[in-house]
C-alpha positions as CSV (number, residue, x, y, z in Angstrom):
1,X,-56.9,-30.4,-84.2
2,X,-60.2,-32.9,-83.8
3,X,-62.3,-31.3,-80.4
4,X,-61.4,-34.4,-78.3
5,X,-57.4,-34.1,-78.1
6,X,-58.1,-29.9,-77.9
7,X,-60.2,-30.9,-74.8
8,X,-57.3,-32.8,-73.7
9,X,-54.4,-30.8,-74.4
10,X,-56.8,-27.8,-72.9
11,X,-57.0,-30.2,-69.8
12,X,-53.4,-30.0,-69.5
13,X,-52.8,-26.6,-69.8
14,X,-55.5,-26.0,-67.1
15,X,-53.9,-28.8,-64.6
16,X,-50.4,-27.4,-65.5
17,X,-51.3,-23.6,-64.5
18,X,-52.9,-24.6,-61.1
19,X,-50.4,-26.4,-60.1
20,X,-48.2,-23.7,-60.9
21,X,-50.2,-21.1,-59.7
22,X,-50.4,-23.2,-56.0
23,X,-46.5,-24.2,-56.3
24,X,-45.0,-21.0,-57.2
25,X,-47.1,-18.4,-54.6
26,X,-49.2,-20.2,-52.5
27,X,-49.7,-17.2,-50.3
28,X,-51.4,-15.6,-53.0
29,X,-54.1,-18.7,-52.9
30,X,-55.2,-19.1,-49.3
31,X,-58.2,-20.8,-50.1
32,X,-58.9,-24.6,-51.2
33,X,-56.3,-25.9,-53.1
34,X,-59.0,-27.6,-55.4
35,X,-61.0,-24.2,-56.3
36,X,-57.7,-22.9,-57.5
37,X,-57.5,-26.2,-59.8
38,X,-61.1,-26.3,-61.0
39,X,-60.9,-22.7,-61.7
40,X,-57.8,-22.9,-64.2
41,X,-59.2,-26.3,-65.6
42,X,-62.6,-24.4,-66.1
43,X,-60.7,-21.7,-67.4
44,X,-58.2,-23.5,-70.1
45,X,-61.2,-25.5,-71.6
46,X,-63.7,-22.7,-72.0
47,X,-61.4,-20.6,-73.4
48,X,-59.4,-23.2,-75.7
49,X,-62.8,-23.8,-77.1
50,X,-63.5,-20.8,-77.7
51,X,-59.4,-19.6,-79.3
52,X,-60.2,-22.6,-81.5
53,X,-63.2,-22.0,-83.2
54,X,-62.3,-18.3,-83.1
55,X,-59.1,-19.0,-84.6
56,X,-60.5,-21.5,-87.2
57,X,-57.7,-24.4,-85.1
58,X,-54.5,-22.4,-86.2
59,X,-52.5,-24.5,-83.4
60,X,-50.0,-22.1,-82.0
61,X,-52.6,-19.5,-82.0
62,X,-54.8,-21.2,-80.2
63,X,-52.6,-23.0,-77.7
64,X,-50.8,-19.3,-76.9
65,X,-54.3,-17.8,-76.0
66,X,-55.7,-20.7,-74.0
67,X,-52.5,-20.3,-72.0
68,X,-52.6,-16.5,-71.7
69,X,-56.4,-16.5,-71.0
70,X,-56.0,-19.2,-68.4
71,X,-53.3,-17.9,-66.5
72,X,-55.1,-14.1,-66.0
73,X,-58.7,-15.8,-65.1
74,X,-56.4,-17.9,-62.7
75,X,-55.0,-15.2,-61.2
76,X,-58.4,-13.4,-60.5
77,X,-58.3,-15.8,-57.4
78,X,-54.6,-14.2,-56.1
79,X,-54.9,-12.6,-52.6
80,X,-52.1,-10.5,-52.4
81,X,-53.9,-8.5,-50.1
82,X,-53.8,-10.9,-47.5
83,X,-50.0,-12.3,-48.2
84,X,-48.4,-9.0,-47.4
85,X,-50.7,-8.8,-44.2
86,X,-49.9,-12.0,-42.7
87,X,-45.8,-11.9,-44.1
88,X,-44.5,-15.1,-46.5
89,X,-44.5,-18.3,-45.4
90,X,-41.2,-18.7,-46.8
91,X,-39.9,-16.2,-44.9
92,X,-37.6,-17.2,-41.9
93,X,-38.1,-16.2,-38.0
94,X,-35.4,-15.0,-36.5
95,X,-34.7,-15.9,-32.6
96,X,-35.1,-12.2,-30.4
């Protein structure tokens, strides 16, 4: 796969996980919305670069530990500390 459509698909992959990391448990990522973003697009291209030269470009390879390697330097961000203290925001109030 030539660098420039690996940068891109990395790209994706790091877009893709942010969103999903700030769609799926936002009260895990109290902070800016954007950090949580830069830090998986940061994340997927660094270490797509790096699966692909260190998997000479084997493609499923590569893609599978871009998207493993993004997602758990994503998650270094997750508060769960701070989600259990101040309860779900999913979670309904009930009238006393």
């Amino acid at each position: 796969m030539p660098l420039l459509v690996g940068a891109v698909v990395f790209a994706l992959i790091g877009l893709l996980a942010g969103a999903a990391a700030i769609f799926v448990v936002p009260e895990y990522f109290p902070m800016a919305r954007g950090l949580t973003i830069a830090t998986a697009l940061v994340s997927a291209l660094l270490s797509g670069l790096v699966a692909q030269f260190t998997l000479a470009g084997d493609l499923p390879e590569t893609l599978a530990a871009t998207v493993l390697c993004t997602g758990l330097l994503t998650s270094v961000l997750a508060r769960p500390d701070l989600a259990a203290r101040h309860g779900s925001h999913r979670r309904r109030r009930h009238a006393a």
